[in-house]
Jmol script that loads the backbone (N, CA, C; Angstrom):
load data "model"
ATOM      1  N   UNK A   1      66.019   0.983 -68.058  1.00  0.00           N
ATOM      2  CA  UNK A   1      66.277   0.349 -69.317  1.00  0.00           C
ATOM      3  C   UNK A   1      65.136  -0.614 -69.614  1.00  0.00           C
ATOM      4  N   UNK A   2      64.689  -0.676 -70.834  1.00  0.00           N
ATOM      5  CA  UNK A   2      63.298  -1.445 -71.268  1.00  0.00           C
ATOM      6  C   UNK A   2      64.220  -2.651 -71.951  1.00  0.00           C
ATOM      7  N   UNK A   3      63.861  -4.092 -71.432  1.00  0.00           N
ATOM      8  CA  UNK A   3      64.512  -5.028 -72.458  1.00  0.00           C
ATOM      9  C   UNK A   3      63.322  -5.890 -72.868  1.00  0.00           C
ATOM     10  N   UNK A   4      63.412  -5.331 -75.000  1.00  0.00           N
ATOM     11  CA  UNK A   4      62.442  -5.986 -75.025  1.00  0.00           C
ATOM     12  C   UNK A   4      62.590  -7.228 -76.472  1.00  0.00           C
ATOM     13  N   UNK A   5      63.851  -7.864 -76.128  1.00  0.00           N
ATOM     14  CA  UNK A   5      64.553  -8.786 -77.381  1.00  0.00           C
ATOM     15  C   UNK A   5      63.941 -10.351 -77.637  1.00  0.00           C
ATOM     16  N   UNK A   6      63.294 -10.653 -76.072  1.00  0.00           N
ATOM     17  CA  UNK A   6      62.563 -11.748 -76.081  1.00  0.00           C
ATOM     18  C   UNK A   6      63.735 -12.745 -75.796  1.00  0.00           C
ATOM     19  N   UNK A   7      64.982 -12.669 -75.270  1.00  0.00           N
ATOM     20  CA  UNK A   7      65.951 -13.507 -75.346  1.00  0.00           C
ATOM     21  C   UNK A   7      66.668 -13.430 -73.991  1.00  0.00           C
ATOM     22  N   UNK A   8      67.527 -14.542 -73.812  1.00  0.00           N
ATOM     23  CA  UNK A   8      67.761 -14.956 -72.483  1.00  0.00           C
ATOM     24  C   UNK A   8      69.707 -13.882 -72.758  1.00  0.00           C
ATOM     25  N   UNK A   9      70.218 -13.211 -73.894  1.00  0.00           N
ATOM     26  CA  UNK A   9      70.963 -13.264 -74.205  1.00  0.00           C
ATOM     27  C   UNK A   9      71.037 -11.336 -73.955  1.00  0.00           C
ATOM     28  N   UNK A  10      69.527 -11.193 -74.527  1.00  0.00           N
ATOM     29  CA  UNK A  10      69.308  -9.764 -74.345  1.00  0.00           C
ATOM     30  C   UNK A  10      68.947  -9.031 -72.782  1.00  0.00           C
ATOM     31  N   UNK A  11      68.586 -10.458 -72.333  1.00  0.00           N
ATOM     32  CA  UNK A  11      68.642 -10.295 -70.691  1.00  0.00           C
ATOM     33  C   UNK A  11      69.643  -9.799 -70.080  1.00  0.00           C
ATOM     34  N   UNK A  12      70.756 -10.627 -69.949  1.00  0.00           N
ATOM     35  CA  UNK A  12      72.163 -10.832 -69.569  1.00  0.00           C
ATOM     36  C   UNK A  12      72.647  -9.018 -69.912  1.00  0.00           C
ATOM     37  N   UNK A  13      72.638  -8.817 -71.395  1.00  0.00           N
ATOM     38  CA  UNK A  13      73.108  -7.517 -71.685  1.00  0.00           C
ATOM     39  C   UNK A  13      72.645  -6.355 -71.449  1.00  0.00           C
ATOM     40  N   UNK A  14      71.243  -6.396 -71.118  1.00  0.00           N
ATOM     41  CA  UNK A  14      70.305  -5.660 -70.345  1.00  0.00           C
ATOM     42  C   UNK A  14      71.447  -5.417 -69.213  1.00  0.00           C
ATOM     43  N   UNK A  15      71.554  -6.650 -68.086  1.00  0.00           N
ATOM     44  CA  UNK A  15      71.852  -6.232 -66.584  1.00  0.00           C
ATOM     45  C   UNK A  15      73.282  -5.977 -66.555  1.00  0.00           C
ATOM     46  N   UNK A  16      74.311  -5.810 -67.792  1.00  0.00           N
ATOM     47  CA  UNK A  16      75.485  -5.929 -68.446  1.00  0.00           C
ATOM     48  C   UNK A  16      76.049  -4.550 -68.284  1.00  0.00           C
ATOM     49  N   UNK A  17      74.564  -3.408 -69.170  1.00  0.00           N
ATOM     50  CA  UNK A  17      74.461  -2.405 -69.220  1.00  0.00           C
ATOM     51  C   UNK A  17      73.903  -1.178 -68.063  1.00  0.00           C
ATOM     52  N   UNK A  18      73.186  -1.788 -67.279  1.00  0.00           N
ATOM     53  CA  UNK A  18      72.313  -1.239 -66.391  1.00  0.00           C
ATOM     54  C   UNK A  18      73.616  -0.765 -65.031  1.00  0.00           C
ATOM     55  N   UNK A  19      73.395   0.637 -64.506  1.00  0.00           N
ATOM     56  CA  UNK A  19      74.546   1.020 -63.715  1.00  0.00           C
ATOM     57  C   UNK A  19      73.742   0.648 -62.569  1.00  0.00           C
ATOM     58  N   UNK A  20      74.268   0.252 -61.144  1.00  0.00           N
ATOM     59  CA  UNK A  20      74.038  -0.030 -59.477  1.00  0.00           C
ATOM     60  C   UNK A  20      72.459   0.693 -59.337  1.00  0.00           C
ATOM     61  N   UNK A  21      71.584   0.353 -58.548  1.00  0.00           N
ATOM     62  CA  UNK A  21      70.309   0.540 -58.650  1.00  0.00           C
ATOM     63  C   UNK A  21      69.808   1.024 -60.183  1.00  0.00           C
ATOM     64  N   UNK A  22      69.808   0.567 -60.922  1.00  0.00           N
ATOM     65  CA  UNK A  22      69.449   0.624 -62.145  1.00  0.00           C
ATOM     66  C   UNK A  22      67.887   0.197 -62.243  1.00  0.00           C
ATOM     67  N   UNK A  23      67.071   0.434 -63.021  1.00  0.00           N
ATOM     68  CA  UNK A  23      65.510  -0.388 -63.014  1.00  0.00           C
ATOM     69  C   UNK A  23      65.919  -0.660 -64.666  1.00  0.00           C
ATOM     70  N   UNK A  24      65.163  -2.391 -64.477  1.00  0.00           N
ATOM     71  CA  UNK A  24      65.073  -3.222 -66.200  1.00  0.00           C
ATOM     72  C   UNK A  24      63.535  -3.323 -65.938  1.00  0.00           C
ATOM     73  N   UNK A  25      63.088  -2.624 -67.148  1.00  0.00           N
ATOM     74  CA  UNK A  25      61.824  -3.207 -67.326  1.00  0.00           C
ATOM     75  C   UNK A  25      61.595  -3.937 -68.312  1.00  0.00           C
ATOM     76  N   UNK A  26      61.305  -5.802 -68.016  1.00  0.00           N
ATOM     77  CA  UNK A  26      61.411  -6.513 -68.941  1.00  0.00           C
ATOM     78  C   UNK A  26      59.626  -6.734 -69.998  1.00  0.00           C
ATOM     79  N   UNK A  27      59.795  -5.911 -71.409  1.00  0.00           N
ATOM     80  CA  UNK A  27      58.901  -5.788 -72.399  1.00  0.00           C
ATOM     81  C   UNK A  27      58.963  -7.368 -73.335  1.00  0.00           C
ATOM     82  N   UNK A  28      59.413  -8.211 -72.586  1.00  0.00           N
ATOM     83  CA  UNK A  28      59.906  -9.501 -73.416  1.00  0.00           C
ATOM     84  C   UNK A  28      58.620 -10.679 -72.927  1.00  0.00           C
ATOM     85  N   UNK A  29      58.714 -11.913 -73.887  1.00  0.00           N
ATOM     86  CA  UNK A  29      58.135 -13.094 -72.890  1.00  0.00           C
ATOM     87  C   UNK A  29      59.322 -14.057 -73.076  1.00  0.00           C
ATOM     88  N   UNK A  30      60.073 -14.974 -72.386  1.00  0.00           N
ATOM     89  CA  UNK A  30      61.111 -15.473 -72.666  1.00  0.00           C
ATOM     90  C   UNK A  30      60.419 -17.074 -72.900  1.00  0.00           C
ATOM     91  N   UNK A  31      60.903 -17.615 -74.023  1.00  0.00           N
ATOM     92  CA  UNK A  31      60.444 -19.153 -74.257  1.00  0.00           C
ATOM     93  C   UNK A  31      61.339 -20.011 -73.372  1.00  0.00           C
ATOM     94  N   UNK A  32      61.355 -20.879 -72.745  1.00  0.00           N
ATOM     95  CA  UNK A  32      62.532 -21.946 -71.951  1.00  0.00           C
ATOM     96  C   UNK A  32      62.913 -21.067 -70.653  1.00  0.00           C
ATOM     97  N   UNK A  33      63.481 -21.444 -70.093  1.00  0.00           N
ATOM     98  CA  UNK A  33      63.911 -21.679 -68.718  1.00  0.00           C
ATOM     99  C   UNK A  33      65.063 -20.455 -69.544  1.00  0.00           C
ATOM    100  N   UNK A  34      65.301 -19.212 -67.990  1.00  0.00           N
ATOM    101  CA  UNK A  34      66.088 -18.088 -68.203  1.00  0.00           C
ATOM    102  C   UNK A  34      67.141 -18.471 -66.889  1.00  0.00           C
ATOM    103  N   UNK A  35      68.377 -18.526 -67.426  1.00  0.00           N
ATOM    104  CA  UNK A  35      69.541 -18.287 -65.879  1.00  0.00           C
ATOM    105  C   UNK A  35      69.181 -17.179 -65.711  1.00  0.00           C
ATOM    106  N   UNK A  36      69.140 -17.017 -64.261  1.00  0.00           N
ATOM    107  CA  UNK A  36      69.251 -15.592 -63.327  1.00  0.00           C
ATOM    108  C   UNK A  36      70.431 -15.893 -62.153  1.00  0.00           C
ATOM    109  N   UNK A  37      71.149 -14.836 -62.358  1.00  0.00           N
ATOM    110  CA  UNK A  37      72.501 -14.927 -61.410  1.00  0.00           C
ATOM    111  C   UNK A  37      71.996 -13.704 -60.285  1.00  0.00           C
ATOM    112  N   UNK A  38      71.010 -14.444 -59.892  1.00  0.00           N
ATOM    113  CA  UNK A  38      70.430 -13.067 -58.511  1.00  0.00           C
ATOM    114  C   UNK A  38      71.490 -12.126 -57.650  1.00  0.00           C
ATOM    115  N   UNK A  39      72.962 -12.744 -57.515  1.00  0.00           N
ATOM    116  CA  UNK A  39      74.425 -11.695 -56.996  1.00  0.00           C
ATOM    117  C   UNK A  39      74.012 -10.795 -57.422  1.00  0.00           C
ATOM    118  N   UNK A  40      73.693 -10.693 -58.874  1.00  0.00           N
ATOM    119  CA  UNK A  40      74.346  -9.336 -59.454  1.00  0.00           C
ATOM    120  C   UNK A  40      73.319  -8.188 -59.599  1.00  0.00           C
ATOM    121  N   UNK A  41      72.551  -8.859 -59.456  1.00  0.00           N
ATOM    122  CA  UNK A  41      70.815  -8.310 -59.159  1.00  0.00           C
ATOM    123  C   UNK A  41      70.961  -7.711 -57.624  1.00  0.00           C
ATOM    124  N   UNK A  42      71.267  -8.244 -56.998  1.00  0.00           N
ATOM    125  CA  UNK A  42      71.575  -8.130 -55.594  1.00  0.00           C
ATOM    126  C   UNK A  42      72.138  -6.700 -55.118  1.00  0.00           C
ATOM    127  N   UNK A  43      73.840  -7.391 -55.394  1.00  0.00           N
ATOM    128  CA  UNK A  43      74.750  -6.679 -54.953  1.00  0.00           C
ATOM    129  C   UNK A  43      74.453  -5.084 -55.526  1.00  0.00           C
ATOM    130  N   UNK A  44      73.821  -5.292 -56.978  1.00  0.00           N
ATOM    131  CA  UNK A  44      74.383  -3.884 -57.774  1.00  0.00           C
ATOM    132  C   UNK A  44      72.398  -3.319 -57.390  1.00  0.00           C
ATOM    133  N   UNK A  45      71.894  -3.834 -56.486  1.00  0.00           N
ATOM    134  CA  UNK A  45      70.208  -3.480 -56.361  1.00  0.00           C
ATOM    135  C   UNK A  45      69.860  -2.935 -57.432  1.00  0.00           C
ATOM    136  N   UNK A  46      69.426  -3.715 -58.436  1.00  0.00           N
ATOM    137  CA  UNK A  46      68.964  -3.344 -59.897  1.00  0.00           C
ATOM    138  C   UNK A  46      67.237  -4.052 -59.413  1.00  0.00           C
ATOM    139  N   UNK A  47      66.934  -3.264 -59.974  1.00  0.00           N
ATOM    140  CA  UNK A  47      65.186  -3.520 -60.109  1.00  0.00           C
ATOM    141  C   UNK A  47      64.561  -4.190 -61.259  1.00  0.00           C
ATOM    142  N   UNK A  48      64.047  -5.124 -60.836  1.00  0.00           N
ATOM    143  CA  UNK A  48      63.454  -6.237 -62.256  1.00  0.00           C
ATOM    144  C   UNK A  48      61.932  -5.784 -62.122  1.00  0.00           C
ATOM    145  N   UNK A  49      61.276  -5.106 -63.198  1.00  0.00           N
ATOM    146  CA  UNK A  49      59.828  -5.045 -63.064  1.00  0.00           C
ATOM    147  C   UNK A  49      59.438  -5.726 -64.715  1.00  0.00           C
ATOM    148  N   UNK A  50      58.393  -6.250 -64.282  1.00  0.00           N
ATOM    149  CA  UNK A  50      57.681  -7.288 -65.554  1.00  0.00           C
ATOM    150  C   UNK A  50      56.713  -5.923 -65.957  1.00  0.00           C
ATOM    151  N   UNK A  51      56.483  -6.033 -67.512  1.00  0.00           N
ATOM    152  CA  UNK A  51      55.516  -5.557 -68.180  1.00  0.00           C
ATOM    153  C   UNK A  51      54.865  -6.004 -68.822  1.00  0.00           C
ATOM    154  N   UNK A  52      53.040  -6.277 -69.180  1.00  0.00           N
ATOM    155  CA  UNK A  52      52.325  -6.883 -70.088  1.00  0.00           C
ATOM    156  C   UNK A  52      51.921  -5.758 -71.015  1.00  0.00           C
ATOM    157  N   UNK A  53      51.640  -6.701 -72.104  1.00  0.00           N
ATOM    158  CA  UNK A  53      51.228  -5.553 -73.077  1.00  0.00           C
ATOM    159  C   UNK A  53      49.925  -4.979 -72.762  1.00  0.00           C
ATOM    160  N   UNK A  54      48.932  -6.342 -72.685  1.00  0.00           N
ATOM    161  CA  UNK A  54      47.323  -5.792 -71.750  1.00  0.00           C
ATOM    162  C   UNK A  54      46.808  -6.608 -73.243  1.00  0.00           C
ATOM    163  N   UNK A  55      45.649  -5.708 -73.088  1.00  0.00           N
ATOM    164  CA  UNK A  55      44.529  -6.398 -73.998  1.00  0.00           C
ATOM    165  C   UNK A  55      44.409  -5.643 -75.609  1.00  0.00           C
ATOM    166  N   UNK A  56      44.635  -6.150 -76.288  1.00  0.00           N
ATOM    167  CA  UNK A  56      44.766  -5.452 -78.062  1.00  0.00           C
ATOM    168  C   UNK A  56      43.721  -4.900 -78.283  1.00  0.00           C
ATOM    169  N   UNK A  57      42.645  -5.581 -78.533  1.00  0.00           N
ATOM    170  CA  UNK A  57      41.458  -5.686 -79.156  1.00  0.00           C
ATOM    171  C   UNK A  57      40.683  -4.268 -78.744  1.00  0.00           C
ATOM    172  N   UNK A  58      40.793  -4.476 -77.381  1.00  0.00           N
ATOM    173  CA  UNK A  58      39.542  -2.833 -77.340  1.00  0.00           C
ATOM    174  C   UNK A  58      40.386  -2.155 -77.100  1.00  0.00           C
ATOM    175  N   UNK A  59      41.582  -1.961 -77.067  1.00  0.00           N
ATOM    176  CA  UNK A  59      42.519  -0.671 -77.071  1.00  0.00           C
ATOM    177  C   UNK A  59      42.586  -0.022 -78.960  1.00  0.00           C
ATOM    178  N   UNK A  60      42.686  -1.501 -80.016  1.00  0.00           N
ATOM    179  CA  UNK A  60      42.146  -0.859 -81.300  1.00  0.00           C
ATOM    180  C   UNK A  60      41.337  -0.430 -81.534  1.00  0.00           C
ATOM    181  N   UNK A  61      40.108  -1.039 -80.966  1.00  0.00           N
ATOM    182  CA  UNK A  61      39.072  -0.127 -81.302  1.00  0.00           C
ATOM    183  C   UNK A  61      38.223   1.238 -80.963  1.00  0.00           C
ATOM    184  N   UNK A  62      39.419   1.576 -79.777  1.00  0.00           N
ATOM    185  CA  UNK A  62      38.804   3.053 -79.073  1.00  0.00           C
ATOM    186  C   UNK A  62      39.993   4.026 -80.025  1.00  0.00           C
ATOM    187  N   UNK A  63      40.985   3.337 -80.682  1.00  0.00           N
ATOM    188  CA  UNK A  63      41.906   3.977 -81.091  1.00  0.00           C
ATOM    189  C   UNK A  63      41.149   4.328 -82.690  1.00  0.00           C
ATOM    190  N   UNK A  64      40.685   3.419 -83.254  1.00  0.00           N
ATOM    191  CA  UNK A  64      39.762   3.430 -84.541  1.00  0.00           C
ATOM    192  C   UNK A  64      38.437   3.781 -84.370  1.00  0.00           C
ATOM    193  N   UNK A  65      38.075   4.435 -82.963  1.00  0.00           N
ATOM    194  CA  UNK A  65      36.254   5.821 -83.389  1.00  0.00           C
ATOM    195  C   UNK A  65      37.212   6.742 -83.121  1.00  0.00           C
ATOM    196  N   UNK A  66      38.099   6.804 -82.641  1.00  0.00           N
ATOM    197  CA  UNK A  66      38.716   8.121 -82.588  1.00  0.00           C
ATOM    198  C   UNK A  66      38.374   8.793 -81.551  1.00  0.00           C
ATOM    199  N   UNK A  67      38.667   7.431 -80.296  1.00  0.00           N
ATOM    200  CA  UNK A  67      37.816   7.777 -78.929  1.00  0.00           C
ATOM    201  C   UNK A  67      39.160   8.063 -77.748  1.00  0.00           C
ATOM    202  N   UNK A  68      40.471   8.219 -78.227  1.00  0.00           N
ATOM    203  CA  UNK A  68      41.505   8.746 -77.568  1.00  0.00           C
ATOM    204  C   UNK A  68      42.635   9.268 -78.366  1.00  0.00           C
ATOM    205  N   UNK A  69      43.041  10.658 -77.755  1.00  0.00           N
ATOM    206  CA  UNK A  69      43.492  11.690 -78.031  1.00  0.00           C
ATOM    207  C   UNK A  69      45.098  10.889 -78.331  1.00  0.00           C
ATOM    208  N   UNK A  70      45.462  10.374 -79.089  1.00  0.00           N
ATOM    209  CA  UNK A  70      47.087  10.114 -79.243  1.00  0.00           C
ATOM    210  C   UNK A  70      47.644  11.247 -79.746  1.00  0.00           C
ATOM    211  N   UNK A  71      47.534  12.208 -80.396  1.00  0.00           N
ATOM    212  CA  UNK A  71      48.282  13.252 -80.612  1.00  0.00           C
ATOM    213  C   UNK A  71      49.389  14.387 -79.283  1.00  0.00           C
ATOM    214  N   UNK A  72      48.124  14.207 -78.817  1.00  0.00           N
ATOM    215  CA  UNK A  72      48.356  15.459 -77.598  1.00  0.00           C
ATOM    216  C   UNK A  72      49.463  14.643 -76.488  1.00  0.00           C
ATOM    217  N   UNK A  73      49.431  13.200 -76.565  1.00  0.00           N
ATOM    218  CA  UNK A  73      50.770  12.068 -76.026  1.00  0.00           C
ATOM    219  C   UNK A  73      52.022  12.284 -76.528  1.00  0.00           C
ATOM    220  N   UNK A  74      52.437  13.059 -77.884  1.00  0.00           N
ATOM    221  CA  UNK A  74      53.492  13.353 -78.134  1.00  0.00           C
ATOM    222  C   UNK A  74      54.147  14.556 -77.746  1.00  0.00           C
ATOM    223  N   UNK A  75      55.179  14.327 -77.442  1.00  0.00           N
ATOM    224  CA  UNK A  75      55.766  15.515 -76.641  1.00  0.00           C
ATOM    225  C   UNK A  75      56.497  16.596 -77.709  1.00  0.00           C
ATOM    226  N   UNK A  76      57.274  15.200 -78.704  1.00  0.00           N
ATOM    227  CA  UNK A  76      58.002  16.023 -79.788  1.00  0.00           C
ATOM    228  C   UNK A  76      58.791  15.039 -80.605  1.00  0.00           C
ATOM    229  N   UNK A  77      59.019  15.430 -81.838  1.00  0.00           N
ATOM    230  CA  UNK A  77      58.998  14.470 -82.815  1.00  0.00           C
ATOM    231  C   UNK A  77      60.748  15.009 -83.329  1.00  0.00           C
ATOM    232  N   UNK A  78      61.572  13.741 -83.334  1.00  0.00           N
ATOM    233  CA  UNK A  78      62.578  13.578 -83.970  1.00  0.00           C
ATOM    234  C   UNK A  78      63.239  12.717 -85.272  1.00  0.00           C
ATOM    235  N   UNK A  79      64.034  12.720 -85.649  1.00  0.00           N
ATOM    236  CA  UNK A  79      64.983  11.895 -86.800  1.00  0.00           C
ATOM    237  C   UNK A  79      64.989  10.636 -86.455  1.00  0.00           C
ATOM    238  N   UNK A  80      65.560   9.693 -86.885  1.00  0.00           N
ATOM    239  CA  UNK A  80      65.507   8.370 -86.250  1.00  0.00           C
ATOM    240  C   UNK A  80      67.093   8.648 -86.329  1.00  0.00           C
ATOM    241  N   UNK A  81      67.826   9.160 -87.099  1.00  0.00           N
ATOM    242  CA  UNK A  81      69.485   9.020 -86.580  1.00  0.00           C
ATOM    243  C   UNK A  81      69.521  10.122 -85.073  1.00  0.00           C
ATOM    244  N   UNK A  82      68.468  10.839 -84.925  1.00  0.00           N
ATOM    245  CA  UNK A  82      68.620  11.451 -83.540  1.00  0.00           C
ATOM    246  C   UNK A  82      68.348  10.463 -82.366  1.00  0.00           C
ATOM    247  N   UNK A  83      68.184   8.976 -82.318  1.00  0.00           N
ATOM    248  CA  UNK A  83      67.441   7.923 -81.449  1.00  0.00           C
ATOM    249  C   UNK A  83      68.322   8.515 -80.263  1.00  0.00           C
ATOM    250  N   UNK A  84      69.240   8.647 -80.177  1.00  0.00           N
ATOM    251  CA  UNK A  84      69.737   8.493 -78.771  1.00  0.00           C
ATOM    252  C   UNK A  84      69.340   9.932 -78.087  1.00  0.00           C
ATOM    253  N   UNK A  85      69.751  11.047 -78.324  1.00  0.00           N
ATOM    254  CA  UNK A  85      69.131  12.267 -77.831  1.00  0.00           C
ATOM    255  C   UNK A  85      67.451  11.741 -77.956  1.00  0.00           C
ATOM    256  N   UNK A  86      66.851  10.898 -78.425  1.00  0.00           N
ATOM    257  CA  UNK A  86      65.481  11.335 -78.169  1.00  0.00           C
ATOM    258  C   UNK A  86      65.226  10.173 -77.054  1.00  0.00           C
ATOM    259  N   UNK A  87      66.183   9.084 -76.744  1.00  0.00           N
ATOM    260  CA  UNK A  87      65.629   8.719 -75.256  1.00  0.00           C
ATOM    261  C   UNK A  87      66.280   9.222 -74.084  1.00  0.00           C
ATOM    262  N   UNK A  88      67.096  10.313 -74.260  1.00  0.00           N
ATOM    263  CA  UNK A  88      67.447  10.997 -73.183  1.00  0.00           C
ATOM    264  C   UNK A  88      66.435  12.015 -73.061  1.00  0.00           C
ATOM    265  N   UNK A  89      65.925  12.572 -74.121  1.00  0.00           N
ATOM    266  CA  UNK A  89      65.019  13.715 -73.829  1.00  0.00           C
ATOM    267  C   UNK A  89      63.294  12.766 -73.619  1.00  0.00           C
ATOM    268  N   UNK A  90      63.275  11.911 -74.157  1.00  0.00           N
ATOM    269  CA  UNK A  90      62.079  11.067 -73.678  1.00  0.00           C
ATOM    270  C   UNK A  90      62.322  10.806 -71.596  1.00  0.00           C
ATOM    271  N   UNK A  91      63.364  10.754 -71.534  1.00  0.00           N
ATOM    272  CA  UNK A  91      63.763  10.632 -69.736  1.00  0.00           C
ATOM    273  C   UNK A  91      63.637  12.131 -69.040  1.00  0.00           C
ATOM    274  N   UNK A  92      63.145  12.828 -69.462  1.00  0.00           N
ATOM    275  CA  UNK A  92      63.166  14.236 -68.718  1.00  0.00           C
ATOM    276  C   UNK A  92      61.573  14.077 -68.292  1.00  0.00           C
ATOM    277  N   UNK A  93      61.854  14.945 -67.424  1.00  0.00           N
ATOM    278  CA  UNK A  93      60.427  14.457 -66.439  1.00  0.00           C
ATOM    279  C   UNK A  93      59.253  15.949 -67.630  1.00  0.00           C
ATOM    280  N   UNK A  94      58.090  15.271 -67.621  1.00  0.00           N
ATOM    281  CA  UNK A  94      57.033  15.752 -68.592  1.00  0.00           C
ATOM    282  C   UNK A  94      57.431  15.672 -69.770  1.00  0.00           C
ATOM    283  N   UNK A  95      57.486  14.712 -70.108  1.00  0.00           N
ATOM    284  CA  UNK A  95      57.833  14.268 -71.630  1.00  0.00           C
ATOM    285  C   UNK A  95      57.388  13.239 -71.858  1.00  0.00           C
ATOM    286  N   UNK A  96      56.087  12.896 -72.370  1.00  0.00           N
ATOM    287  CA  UNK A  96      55.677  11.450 -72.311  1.00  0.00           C
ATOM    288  C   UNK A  96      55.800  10.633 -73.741  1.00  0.00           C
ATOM    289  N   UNK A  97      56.379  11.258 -74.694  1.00  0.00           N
ATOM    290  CA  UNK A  97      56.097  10.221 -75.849  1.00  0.00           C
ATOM    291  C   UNK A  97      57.665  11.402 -76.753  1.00  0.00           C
ATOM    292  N   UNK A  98      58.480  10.665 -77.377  1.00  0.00           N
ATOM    293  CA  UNK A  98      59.475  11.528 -78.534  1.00  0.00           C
ATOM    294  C   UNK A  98      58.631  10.576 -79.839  1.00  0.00           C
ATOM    295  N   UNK A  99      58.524  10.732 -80.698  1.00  0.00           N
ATOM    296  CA  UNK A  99      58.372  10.020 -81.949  1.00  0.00           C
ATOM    297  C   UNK A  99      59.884  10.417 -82.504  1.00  0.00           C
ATOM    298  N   UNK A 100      59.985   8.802 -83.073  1.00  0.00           N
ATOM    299  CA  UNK A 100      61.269   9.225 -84.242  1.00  0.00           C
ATOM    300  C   UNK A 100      60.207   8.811 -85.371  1.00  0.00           C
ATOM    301  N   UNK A 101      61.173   9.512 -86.915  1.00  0.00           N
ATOM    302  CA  UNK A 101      60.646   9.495 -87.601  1.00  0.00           C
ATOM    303  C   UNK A 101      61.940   8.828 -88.541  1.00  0.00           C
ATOM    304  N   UNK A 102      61.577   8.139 -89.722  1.00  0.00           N
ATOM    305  CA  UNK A 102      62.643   7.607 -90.429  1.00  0.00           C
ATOM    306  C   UNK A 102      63.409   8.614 -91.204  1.00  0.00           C
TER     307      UNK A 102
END
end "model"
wireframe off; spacefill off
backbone 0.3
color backbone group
């Protein structure tokens, strides 16, 4: 599960949702001090991995000469009322990108 709400609230419901060894990968930066109730982290061995976004700037601009292939990253393109079938089928192994579309 990716939690990426930026909130100490979307945290909680993150690990709320997440079943016994579950992995959260947190896409957030949280402002203030976050409770962590490590039990439940514990007991239910859920995996906390941090993600950065990285660096903007020269990732736009290899994206603007048209110096990496983003097309060929999509696996397959859906509805946006299809969201949920498309992150189950985004979870199948060789499937690296679903686009929804509005």
């Amino acid at each position: 599960m990716v939690e990426a709400s930026g909130s100490a609230t979307g945290f909680e419901l993150a690990l709320d949702l997440l079943r016994p060894r579950g992995v959260l990968v947190l896409k957030s930066t949280f402002h203030g001090a976050t409770n962590l109730h490590a039990a439940r982290i514990v007991v239910d061995e859920i995996s906390v991995i941090g993600s950065r976004c990285g660096r903007f700037a020269p990732a736009l601009e290899l994206l603007k000469a048209n110096a990496v292939d983003v097309v060929s990253l999509i696996s397959e393109e859906r509805p946006l009322a299809d969201g949920v079938r498309a992150i189950g089928r985004a979870s199948e192994p060789g499937v690296l990108k679903v686009l929804l579309r509005p």
